[in-house]
C-alpha positions as CSV (number, residue, x, y, z in Angstrom):
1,X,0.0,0.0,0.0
2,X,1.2,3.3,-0.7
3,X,1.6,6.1,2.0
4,X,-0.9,8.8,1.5
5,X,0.7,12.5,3.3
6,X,-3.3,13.6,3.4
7,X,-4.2,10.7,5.2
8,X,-1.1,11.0,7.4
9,X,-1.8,14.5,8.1
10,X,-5.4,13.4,9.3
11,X,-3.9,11.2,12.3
12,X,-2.6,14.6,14.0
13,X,-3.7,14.3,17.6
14,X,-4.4,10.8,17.6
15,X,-1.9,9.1,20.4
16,X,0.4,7.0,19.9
17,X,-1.3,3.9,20.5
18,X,-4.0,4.7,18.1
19,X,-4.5,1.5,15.6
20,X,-4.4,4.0,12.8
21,X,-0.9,5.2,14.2
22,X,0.4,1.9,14.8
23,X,-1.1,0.9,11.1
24,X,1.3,4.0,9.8
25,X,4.4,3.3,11.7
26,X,4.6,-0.4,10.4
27,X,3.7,0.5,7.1
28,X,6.8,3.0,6.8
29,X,8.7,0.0,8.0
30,X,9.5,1.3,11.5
31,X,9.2,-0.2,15.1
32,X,7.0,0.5,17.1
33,X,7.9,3.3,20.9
34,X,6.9,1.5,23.8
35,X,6.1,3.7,26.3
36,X,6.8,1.9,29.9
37,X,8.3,3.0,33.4
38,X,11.0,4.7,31.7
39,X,8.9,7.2,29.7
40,X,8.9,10.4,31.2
41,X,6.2,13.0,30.9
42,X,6.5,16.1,28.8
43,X,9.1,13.7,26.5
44,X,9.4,13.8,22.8
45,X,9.0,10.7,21.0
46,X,10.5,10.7,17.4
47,X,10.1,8.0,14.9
48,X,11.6,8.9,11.7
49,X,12.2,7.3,7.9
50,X,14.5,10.0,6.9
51,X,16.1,7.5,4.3
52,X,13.3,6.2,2.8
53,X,9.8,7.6,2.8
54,X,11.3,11.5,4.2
55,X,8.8,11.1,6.9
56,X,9.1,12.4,10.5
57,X,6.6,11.6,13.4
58,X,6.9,13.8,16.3
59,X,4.4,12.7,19.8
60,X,4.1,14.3,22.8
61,X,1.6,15.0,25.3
62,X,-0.1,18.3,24.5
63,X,-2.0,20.5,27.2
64,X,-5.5,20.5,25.9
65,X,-5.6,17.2,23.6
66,X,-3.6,14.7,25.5
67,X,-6.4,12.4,27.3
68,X,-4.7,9.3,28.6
69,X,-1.4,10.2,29.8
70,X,0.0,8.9,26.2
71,X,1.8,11.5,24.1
72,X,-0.1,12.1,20.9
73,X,0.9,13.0,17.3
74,X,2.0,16.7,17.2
75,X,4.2,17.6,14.4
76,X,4.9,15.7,11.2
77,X,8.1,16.9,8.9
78,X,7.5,15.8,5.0
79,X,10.9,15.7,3.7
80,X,11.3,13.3,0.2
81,X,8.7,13.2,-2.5
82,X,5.1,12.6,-0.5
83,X,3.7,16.0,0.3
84,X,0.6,16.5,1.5
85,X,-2.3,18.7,-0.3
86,X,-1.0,18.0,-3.5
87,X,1.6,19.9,-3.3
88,X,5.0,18.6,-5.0
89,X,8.6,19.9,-4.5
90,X,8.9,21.3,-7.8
91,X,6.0,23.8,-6.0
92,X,7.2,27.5,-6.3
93,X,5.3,30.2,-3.6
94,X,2.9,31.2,-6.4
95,X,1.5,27.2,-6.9
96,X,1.2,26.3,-3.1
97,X,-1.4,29.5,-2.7
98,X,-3.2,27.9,-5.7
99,X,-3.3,24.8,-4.5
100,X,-4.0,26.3,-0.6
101,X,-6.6,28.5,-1.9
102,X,-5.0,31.5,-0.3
103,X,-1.7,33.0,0.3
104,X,0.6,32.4,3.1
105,X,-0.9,33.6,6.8
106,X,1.8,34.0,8.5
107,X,5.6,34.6,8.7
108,X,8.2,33.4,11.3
109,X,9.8,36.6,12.2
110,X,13.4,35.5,12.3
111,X,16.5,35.2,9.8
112,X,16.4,31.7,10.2
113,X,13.4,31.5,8.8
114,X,13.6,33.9,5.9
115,X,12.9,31.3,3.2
116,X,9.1,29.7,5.0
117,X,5.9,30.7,4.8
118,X,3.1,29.5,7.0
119,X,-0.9,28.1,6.3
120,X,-3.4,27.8,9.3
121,X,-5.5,24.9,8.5
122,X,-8.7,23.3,9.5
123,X,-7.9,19.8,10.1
124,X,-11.6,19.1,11.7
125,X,-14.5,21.4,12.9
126,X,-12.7,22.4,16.0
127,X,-8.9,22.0,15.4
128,X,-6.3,24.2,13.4
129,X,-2.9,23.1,11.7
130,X,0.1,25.3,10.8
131,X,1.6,23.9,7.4
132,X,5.0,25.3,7.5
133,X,6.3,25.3,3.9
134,X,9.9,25.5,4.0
135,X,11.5,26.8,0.6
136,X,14.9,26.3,-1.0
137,X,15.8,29.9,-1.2
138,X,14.8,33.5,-0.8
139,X,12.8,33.6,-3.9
140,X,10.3,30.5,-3.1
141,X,11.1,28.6,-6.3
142,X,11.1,25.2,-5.1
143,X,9.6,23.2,-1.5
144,X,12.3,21.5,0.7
145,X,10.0,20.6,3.3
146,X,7.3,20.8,4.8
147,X,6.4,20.6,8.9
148,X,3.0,20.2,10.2
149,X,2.2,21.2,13.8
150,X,-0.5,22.3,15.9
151,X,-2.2,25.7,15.4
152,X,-1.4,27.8,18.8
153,X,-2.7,30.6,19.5
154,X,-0.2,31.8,22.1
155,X,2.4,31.6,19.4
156,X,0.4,34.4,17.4
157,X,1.6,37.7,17.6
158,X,5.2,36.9,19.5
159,X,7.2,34.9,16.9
160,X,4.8,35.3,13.8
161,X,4.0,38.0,11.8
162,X,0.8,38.3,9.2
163,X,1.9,37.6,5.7
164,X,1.8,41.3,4.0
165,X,3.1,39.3,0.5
């Protein structure tokens, strides 16, 4: 079966012992995290197929979503050929807002970050995404990643700034 990034990005949220999440995680060809004794609250959980697929999961227990004590998926990094919202790498900043149906929202407002531009999403009828859309340079003429984390409103207003573009 081949991996789907829309479908991946739908399991944001879901924790880590989610079927769906454990359905992924094999299907990339990667081992499952146990989370025992040793696990320690407030701990990042990486599983990554930087190799193969380019894909990153991130978990961690999140104030407001995290239920049950187990850490939840809360940032996914696309970094090879499967994108989601059929967007591809060839993308330049003109054909993701086509294919986003709007331009960028946000900017991170730091030199670091000079070359990304930044989508809130709906995922579902009461959650938000940010789609970070890392480019290759300064003139957005090509993707080299993209990073998917939770929409937060605290993060608003300190480190970004509304796209003026």
């Amino acid at each position: 079966m081949q991996l789907n990034a829309n479908e991946i990005v739908k399991l944001m949220f879901k924790p880590i012992t989610d079927n769906k999440i454990i359905e992924l995680i094999q299907q990339i060809g990667l081992e499952q995290p146990v989370i025992d004794e040793t696990y320690i609250e407030d701990q990042q959980i990486v599983v990554s197929d930087k190799e193969n697929s380019g894909i990153t999961l991130i978990f961690k227990e999140l104030d407001g979503y995290t239920q049950d004590g187990n850490p939840i998926l809360r940032q996914i990094d696309f970094k090879k050929s499967i994108l989601p919202f059929n967007l591809t790498l060839d993308d330049n900043y003109s054909e993701c807002c086509n294919k986003l149906s709007s331009k960028a929202h946000w900017i991170k407002d730091s030199k670091f970050f000079k070359k990304v531009r930044i989508w809130t999403i709906p995922l579902n009828e009461n959650k938000k995404i940010n789609l970070y859309i890392h480019f290759t340079d300064t003139t957005f003429n090509t993707i080299r990643s993209i990073v998917i984390i939770p929409f937060n409103k605290e993060e608003i207003g300190t480190i970004l700034v509304e796209n003026e573009d």
